[in-house]
BAVO-224235 format. One record per residue (C-alpha): residue number from 0; residue in one letter; x, y, z. Coordinates in nm, 4 decimals, m for minus. Example, Ala and Ser with C-alpha at 12.3 -4.5 7.8 and 13.67 -1.06 7.14 Angstrom:
2
- k/r/u/v/w
- 0/A/1.2300/m0.4500/0.7800
- 1/S/1.3670/m0.1060/0.7140
//
This chain:
516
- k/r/u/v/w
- 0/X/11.2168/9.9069/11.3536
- 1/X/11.5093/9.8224/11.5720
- 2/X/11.5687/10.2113/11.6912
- 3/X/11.1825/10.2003/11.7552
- 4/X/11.2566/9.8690/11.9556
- 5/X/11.4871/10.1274/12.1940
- 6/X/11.2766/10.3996/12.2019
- 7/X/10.9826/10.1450/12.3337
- 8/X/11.2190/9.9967/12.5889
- 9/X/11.3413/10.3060/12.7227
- 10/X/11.0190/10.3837/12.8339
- 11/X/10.9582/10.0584/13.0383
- 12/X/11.1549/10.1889/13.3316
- 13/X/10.9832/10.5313/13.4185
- 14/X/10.6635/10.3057/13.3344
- 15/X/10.7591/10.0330/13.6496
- 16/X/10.8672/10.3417/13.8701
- 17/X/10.4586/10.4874/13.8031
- 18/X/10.3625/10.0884/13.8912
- 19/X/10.5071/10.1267/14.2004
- 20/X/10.4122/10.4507/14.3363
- 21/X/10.0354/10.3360/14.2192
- 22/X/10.1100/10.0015/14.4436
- 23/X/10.2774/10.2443/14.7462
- 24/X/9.9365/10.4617/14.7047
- 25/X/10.1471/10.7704/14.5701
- 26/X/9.8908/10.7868/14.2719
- 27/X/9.5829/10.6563/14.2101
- 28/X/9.4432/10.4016/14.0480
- 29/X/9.3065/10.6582/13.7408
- 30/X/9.6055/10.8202/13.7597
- 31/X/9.8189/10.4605/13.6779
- 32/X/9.5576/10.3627/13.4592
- 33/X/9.6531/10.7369/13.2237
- 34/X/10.0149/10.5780/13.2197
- 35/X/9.9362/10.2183/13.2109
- 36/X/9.6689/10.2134/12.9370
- 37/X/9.9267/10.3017/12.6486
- 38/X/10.1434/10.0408/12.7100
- 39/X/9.9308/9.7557/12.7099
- 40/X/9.8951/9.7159/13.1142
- 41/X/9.5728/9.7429/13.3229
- 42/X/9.5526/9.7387/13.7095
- 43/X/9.3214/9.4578/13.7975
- 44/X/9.0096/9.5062/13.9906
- 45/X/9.2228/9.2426/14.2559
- 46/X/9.4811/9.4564/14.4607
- 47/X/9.8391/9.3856/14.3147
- 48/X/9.7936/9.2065/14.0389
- 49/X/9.7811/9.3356/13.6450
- 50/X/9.6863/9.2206/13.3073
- 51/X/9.9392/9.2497/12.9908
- 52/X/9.7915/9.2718/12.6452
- 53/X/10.0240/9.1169/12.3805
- 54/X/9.9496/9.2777/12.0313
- 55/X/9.9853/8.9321/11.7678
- 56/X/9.9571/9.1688/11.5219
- 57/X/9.6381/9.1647/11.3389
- 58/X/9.5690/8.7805/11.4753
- 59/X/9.8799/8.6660/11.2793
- 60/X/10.0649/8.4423/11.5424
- 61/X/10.3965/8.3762/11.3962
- 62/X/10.5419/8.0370/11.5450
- 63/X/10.7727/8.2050/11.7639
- 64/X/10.5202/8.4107/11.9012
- 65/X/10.3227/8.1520/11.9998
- 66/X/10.6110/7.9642/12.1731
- 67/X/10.7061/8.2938/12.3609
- 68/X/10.3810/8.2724/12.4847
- 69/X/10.3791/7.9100/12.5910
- 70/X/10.6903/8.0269/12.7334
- 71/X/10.5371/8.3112/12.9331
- 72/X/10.2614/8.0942/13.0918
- 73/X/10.4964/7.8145/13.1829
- 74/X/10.7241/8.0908/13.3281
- 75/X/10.4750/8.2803/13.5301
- 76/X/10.2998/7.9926/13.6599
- 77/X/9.9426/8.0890/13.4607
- 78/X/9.6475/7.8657/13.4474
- 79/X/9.5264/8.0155/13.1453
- 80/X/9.5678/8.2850/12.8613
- 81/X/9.2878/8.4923/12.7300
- 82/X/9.2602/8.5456/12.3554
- 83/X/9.0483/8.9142/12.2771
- 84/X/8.7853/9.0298/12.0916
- 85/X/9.0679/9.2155/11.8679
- 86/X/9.2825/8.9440/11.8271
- 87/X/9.5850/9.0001/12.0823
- 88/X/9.6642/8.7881/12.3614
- 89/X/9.6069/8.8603/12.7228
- 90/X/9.8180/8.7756/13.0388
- 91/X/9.6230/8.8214/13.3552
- 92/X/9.7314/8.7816/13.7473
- 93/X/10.0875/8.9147/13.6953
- 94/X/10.3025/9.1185/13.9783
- 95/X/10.3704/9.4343/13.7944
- 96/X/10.7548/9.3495/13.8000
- 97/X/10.6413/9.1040/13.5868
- 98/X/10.4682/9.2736/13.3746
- 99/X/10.7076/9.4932/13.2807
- 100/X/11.0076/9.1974/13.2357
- 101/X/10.7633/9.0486/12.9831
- 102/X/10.7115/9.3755/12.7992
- 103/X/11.1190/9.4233/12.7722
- 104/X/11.1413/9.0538/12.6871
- 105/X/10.8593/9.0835/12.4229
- 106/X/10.9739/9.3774/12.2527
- 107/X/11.3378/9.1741/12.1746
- 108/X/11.1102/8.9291/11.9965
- 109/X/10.9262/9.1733/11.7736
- 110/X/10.6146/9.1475/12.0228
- 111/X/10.4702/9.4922/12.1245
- 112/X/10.1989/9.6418/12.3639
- 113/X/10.2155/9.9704/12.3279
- 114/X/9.9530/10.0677/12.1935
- 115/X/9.7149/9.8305/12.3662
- 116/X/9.5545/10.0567/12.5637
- 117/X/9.5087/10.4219/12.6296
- 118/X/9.4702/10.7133/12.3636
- 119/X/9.6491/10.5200/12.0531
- 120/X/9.5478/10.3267/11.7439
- 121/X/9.4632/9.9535/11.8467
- 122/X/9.5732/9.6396/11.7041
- 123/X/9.4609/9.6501/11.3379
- 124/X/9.1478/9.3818/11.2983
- 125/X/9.1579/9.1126/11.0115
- 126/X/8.9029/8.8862/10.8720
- 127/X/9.0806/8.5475/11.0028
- 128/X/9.0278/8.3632/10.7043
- 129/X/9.2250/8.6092/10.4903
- 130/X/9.4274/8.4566/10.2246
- 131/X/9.2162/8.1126/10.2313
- 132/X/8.8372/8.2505/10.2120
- 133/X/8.6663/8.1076/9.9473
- 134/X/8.5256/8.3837/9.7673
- 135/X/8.7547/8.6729/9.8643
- 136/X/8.9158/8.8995/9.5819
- 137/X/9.2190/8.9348/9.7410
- 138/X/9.4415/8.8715/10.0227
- 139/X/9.4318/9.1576/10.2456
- 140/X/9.6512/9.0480/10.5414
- 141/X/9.9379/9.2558/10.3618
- 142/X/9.7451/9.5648/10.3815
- 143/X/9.6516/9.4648/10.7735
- 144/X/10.0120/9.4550/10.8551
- 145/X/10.1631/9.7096/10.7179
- 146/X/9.9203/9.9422/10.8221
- 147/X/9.9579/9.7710/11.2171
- 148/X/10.3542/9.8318/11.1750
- 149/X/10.3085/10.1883/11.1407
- 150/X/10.0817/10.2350/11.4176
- 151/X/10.3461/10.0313/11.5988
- 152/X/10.6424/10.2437/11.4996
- 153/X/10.4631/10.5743/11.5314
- 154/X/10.2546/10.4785/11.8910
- 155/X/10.4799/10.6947/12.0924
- 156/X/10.4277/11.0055/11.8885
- 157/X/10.0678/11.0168/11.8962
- 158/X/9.8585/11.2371/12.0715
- 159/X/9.5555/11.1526/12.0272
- 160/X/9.1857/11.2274/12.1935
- 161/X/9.1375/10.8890/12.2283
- 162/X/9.1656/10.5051/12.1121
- 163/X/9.1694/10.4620/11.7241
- 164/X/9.0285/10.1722/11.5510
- 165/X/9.0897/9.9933/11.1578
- 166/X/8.9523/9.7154/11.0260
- 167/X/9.0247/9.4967/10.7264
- 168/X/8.7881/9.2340/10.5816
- 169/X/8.7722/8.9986/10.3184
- 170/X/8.4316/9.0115/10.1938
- 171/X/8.0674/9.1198/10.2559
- 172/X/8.0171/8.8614/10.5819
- 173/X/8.2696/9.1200/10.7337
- 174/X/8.4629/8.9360/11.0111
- 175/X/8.7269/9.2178/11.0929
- 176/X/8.3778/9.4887/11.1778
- 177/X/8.5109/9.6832/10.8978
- 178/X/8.1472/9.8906/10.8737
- 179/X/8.2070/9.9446/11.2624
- 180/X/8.5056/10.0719/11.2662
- 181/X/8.6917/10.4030/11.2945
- 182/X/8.8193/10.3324/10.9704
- 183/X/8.7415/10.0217/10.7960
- 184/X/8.8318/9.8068/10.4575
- 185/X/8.6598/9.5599/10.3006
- 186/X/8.8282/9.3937/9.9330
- 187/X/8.5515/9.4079/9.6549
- 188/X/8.6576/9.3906/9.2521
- 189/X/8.5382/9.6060/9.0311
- 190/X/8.6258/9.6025/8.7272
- 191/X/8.8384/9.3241/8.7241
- 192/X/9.0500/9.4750/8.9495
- 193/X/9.0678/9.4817/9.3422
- 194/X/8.9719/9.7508/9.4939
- 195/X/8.8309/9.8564/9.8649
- 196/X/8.5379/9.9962/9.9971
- 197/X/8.5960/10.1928/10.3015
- 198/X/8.3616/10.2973/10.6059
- 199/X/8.4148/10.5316/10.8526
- 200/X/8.3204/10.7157/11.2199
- 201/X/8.1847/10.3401/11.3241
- 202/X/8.2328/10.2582/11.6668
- 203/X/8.0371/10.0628/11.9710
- 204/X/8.0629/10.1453/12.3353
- 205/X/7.9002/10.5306/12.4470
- 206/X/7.6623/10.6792/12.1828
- 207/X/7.7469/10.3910/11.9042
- 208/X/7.7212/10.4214/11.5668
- 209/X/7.7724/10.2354/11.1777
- 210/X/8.0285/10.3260/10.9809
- 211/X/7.9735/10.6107/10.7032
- 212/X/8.0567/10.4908/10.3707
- 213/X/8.3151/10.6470/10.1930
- 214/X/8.1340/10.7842/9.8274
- 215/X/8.3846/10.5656/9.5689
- 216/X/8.5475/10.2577/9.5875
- 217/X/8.9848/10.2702/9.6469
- 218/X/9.2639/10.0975/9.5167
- 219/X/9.4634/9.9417/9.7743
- 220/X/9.7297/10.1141/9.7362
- 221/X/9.6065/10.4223/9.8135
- 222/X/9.5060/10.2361/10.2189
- 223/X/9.8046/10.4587/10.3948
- 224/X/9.7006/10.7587/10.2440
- 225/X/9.3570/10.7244/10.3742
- 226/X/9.4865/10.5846/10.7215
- 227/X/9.7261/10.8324/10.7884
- 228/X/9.4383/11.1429/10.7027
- 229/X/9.1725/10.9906/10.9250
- 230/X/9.4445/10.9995/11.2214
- 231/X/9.5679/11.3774/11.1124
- 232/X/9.1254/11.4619/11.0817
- 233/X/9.1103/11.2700/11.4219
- 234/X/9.3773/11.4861/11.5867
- 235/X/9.2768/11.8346/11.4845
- 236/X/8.8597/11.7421/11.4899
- 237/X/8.8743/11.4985/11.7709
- 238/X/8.7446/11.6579/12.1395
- 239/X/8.9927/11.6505/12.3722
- 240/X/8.7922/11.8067/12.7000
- 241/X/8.5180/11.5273/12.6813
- 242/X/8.6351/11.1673/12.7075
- 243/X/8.2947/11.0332/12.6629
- 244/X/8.2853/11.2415/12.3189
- 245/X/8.6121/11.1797/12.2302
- 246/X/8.5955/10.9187/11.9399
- 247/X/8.5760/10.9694/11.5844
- 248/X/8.2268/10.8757/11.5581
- 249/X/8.0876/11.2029/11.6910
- 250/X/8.2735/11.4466/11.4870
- 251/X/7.9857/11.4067/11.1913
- 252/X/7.7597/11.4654/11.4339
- 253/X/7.8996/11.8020/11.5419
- 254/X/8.0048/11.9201/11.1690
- 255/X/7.7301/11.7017/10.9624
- 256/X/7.7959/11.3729/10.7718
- 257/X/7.8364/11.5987/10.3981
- 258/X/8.0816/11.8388/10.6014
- 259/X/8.2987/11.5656/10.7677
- 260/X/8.3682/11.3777/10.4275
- 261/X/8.4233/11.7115/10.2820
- 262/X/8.7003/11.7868/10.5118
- 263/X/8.8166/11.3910/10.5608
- 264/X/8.8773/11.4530/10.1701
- 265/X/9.0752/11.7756/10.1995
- 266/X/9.2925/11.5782/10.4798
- 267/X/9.3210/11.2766/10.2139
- 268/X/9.4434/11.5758/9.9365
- 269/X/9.6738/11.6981/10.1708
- 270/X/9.8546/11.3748/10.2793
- 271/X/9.9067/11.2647/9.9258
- 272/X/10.0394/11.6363/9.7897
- 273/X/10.2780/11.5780/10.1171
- 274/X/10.3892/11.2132/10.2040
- 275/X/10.4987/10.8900/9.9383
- 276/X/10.3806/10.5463/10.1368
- 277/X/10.5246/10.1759/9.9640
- 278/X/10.2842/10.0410/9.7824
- 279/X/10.1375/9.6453/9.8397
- 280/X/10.0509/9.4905/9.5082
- 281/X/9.6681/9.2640/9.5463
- 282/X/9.7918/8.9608/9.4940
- 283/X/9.4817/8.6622/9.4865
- 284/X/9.5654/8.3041/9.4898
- 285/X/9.3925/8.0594/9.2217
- 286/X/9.0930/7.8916/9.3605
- 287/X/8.9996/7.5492/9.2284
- 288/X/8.7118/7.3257/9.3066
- 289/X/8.7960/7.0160/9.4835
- 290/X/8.6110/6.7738/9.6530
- 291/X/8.5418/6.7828/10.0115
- 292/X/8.6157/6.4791/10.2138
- 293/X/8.5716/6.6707/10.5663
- 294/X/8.2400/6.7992/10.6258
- 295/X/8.1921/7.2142/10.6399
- 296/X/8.0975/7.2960/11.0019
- 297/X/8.1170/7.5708/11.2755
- 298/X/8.5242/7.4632/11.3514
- 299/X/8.5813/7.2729/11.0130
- 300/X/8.6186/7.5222/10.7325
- 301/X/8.6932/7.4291/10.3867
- 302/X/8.9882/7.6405/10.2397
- 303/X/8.9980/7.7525/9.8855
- 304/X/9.3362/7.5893/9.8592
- 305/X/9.2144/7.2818/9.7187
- 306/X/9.2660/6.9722/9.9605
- 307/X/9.3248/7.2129/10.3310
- 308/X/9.0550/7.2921/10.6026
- 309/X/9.0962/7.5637/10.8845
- 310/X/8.9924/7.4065/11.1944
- 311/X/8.8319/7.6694/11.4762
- 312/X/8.9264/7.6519/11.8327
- 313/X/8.7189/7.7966/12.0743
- 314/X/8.7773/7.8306/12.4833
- 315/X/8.4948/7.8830/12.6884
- 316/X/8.4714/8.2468/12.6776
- 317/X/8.8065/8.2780/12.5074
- 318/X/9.0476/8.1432/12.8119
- 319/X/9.2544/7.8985/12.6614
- 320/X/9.3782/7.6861/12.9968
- 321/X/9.7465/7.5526/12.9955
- 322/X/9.7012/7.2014/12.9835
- 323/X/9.4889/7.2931/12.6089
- 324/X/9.7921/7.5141/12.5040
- 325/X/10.0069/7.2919/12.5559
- 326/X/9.8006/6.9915/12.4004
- 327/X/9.7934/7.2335/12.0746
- 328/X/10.1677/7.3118/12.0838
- 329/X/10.2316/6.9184/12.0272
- 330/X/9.9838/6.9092/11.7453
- 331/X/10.1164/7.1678/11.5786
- 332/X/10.4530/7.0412/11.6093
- 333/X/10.3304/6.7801/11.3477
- 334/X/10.2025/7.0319/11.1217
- 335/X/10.4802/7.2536/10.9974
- 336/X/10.2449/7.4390/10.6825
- 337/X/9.9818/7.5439/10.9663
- 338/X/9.9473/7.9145/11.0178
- 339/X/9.8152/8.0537/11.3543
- 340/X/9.5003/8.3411/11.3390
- 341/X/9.2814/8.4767/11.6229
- 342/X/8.9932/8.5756/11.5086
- 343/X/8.7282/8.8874/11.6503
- 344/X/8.5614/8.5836/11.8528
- 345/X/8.8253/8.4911/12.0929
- 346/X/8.9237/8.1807/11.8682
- 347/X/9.2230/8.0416/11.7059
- 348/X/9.2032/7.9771/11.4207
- 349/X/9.4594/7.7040/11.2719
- 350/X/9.4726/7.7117/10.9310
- 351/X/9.6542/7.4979/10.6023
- 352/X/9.5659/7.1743/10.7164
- 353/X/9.5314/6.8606/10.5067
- 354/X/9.2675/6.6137/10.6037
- 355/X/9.4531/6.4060/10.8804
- 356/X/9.5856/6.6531/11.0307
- 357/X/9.2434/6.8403/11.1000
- 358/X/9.0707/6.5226/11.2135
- 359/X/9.3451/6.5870/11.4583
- 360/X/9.2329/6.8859/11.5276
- 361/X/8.8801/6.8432/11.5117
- 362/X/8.8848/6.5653/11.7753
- 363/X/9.1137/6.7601/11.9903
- 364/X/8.8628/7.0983/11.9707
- 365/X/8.5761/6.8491/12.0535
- 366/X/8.7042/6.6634/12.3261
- 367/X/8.8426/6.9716/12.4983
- 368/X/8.6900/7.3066/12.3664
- 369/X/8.3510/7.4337/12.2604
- 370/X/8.2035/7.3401/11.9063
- 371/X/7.8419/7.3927/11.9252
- 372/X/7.7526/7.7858/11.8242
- 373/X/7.6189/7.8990/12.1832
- 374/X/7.9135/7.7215/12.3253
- 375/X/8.1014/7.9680/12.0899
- 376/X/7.9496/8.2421/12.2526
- 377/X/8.1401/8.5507/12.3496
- 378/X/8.2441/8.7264/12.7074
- 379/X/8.4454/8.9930/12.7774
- 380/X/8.6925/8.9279/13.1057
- 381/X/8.4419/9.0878/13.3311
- 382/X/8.4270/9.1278/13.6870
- 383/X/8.5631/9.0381/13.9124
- 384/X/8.8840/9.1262/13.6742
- 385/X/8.8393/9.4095/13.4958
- 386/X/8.8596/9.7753/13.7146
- 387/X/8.5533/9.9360/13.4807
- 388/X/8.3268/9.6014/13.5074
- 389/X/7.9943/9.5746/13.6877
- 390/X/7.9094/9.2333/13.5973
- 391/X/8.0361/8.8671/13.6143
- 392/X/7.9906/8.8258/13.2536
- 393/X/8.1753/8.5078/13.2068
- 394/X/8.0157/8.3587/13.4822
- 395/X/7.6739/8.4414/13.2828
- 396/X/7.7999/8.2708/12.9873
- 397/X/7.8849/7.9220/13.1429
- 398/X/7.5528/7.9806/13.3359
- 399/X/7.3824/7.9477/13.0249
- 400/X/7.5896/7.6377/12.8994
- 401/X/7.5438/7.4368/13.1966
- 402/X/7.1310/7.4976/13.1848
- 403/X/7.1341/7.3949/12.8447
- 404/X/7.3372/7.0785/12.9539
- 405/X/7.0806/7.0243/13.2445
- 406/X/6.8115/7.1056/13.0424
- 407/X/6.8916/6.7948/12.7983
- 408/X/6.9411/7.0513/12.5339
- 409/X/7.1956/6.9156/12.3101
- 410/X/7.0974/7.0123/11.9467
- 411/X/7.3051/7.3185/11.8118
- 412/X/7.0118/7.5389/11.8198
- 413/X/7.0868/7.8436/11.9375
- 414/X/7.2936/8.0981/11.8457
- 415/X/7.6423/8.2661/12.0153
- 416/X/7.5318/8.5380/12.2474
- 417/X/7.7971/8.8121/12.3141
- 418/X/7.8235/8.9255/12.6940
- 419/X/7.9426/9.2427/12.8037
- 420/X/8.0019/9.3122/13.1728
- 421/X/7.9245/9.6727/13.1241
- 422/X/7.7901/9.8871/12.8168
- 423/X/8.1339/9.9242/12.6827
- 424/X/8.0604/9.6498/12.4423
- 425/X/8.3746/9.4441/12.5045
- 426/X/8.2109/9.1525/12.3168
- 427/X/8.0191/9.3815/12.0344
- 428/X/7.7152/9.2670/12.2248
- 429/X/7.4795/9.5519/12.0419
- 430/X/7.5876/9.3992/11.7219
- 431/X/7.5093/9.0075/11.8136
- 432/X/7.1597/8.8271/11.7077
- 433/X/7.1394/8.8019/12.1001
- 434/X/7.3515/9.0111/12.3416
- 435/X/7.3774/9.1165/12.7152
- 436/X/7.5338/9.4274/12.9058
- 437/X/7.6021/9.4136/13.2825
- 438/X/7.4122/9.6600/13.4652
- 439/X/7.2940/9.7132/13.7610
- 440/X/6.9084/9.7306/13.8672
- 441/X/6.6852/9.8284/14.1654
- 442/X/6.3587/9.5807/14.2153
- 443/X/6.1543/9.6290/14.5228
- 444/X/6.3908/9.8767/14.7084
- 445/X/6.6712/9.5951/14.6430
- 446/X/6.9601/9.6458/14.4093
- 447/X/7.0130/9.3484/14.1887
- 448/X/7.2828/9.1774/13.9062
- 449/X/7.1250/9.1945/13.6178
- 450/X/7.1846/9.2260/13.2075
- 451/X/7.0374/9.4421/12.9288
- 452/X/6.9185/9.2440/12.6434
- 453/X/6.9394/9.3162/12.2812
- 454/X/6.8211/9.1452/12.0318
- 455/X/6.8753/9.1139/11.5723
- 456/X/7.2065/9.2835/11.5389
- 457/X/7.3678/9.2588/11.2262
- 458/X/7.6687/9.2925/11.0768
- 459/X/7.7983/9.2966/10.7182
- 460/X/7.8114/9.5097/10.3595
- 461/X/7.5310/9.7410/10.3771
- 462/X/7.3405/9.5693/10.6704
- 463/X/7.5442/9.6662/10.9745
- 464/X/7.2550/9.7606/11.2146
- 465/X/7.2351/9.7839/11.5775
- 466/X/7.0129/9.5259/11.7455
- 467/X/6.6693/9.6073/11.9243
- 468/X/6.6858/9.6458/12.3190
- 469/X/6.4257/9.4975/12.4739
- 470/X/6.4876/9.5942/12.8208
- 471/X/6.6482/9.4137/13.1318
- 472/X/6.7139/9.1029/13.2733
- 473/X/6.7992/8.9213/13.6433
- 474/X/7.1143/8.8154/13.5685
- 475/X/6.9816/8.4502/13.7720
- 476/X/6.7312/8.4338/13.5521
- 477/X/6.8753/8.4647/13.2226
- 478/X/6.9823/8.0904/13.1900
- 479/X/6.6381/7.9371/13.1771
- 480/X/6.5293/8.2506/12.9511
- 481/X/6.7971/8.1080/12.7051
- 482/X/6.6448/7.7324/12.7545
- 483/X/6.3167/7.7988/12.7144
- 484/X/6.4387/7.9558/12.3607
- 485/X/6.6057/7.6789/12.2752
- 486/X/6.2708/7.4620/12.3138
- 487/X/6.0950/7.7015/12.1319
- 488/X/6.3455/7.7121/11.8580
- 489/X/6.3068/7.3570/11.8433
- 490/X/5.9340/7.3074/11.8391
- 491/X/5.9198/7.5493/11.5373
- 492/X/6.2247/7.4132/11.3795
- 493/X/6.3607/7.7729/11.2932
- 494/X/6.7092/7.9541/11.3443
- 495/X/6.6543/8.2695/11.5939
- 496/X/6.6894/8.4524/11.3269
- 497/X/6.3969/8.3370/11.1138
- 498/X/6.1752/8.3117/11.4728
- 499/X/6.2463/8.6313/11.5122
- 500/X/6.1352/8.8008/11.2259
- 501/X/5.8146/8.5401/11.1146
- 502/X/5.7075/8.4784/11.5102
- 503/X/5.8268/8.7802/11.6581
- 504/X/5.5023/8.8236/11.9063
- 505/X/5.5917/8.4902/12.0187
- 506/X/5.8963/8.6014/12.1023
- 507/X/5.8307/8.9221/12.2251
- 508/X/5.5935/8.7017/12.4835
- 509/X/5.8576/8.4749/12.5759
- 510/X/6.1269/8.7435/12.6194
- 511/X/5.8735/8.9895/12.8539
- 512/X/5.8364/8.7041/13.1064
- 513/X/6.1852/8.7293/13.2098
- 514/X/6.1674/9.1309/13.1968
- 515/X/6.2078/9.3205/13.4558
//
């Protein structure tokens, strides 16, 4: 790891000399973003200033991580940090001198992001209850890791068509998108014994698509072998003239579903006849039944170490403001056993806590963070931030928090929504019970904000299913759409999910008002 530490900083200065000739209009802003994306940089939309994606590998926030990051924000004077949809940490409205110092500074700390963008594997996703779930077979953070380290340590070798995705998840709720994945895990037992089922070619964004199960069930320690022939089937299949076809997920369409496991298998034959990965042994902790004194809830979750909770905190569309960071830095200074997780849902998740300790937490999440399950909702950064956005998708989301509020509309009735600000599903909108993507539309010769909605995506073992579109949206209007749901939810005292299915005309009445 430490001559991979070099190698990564070596590249940092021809990277800051590209940053500059970008900045003195030498290249353009495609051009920088070709360089930028695979170390973890983005130009923002907002002339001179970038965004740095720290990679907390897999979610797993070590407590020197987290202080380097306190440390960062203090530093560089930042309101706010901005925890992902795949579990890394974002820096926005840095000089891209900056930038670059903090990459250096990061990569002395074991802290990478390269990688974070561009045509390389992403941070690894992992179910953020992993090693506490009640339920679960195993632990698979091990697996997570190790597989993220070699990503990590082989990122600057790759030559890739494009961004590749895995996915780890504890159990069938599926938390870490395992069935919507490039290449995705999810611990069963069979047998007795743990084992993994295993998806892939699942993807969102252009032409999306579930994962394909994999015919037979895998011991764990057979997970490098399987990662390391999707990536050698990815670089040999993958289409490297068409960026919009350039993801795993549309090689079985070109060679067939039967003839892309065929050859994934002759890849997976080839890597083990060739290459000797360390095995991780499953390990699963004892779970005893104990009695709850803390009541289960969206942010209080009842470990299956008897007598701990994991408490979930949740920022209004994921930005975590200073003055909360460093509220939580104190608290956790009084907790020494907690362990730090981001989830897929731009929360932190803080974890091994006995029962005074998350009271603590619980009254510090719901004095200063969201706790109800459409304050929970999910937004990708958006414009005016993002270079690729078209909508102000965080702006939607409080929108529809602060009608509920005026609306009177206090009951946790509806469900989290996930906002993107364009169709690159960001927020896995296609996959929520209710999501939005930015778009654009002309009414009455006049081009207006507005949203696609879809509605009754799921997610999970052998249910992963995009939702239903139902068309489009005025962006203005989509707040009292979301009220008037909520009193309808109400009246008939069902979930959305259940008013969906049993009262869908209803629905599909409500909904086409606000069409457009």
């Amino acid at each position: 790891m430490e001559s991979c530490k070099q190698l990564l900083k070596d590249e940092i200065p021809a990277f800051r000399s590209a940053g500059h000739a970008f900045l003195n209009g030498e290249i353009s802003r495609m051009e920088f973003k070709g360089k930028s994306g695979g170390m973890g940089c983005y130009a923002q939309k907002e002339n001179g200033k970038f965004m740095i994606r720290l990679r907390t590998p897999s979610g797993v926030i070590s407590r020197e991580h987290f202080n380097l990051i306190l440390h960062y924000a203090d530093q560089y004077n930042l309101d706010k940090i901005h925890l992902t949809t795949r579990q890394a940490v974002q820096l926005h409205d840095l000089s891209l001198d900056e930038v670059c110092d903090i990459m250096d500074n990061a990569i002395d700390h074991g802290l990478f992001t390269r990688g974070g963008g561009g045509n390389f594997p992403r941070n690894v996703a992992l179910s953020p209850l992993a090693g506490v779930q009640k339920g679960e077979p195993f632990d698979v953070t091990p697996y997570a890791l190790q597989v993220g380290s070699y990503f990590t340590v082989n990122a600057p070798h790759y030559k890739l068509p494009r961004k590749l995705k895995a996915a780890f998840s504890s159990g069938p709720e599926d938390t870490a998108c395992a069935t919507l994945t490039d290449i995705g895990f999810m611990a069963i037992e069979e047998n007795k014994k743990p084992m993994f089922r295993v998806w892939l070619a699942g993807g969102l964004g252009s032409g999306p698509a579930a994962g394909i199960p994999y015919d037979e069930p895998i011991p764990p320690e057979d997970v490098m072998y399987h990662i390391e022939a999707i990536t050698q089937l990815f670089k040999a299949e993958g289409d490297y003239q068409n960026k919009s076809k350039a993801r795993i997920r549309f090689i079985p369409r070109r060679m067939g579903e039967e003839n892309f496991l065929k050859t994934y298998r002759e890849y997976l034959f080839q890597i083990k006849e060739k290459v000797k990965f360390d095995e991780i042994k499953a390990e699963r902790s004892e779970e005893n039944p104990w009695e709850r004194e803390l009541s289960p809830s969206n942010i209080c979750i009842p470990q299956k170490q008897a007598g701990y909770y994991t408490v979930v905190l949740h920022p209004l569309c994921g930005q975590l403001e200073k003055n909360a960071l460093l509220n939580l830095a104190g608290l956790l200074e009084k907790c020494p056993d907690a362990e730090l997780r981001l989830s897929m849902n731009e929360e932190l998740y803080v974890r091994n806590l006995n029962k005074s300790q998350a009271e603590e937490f619980l009254h510090f999440a719901e004095s200063k963070l969201m706790t109800t399950k459409i304050q929970m909702s999910v937004s990708c950064v958006g414009t005016p931030t993002c270079q690729i956005g078209i909508m102000q998708s965080q702006s939607l989301c409080q929108g529809i928090i602060t009608e509920l509020k005026e609306a009177g509309i206090q009951e946790d009735v509806l469900p989290s929504v996930h906002i993107s600000g364009c169709p690159n599903s960001c927020s896995r909108h296609q996959m929520a019970q209710i999501g939005f993507a930015g778009k654009k539309k002309r009414v009455n010769n006049e081009v207006i904000d507005a949203f696609e909605i879809q509605v009754n995506g799921k997610i999970g073992a052998d249910v992963t299913e995009m939702g239903e579109i139902l068309g489009v949206m005025a962006a203005s209007s989509i707040p009292e759409f979301m009220a008037a749901l909520a009193k309808n939810l109400l009246t008939e005292q069902k979930d959305f999910t259940d008013f969906y299915e049993s009262k869908r005309e209803a629905f599909m009445e409500l909904a086409g008002k606000y069409l457009i």
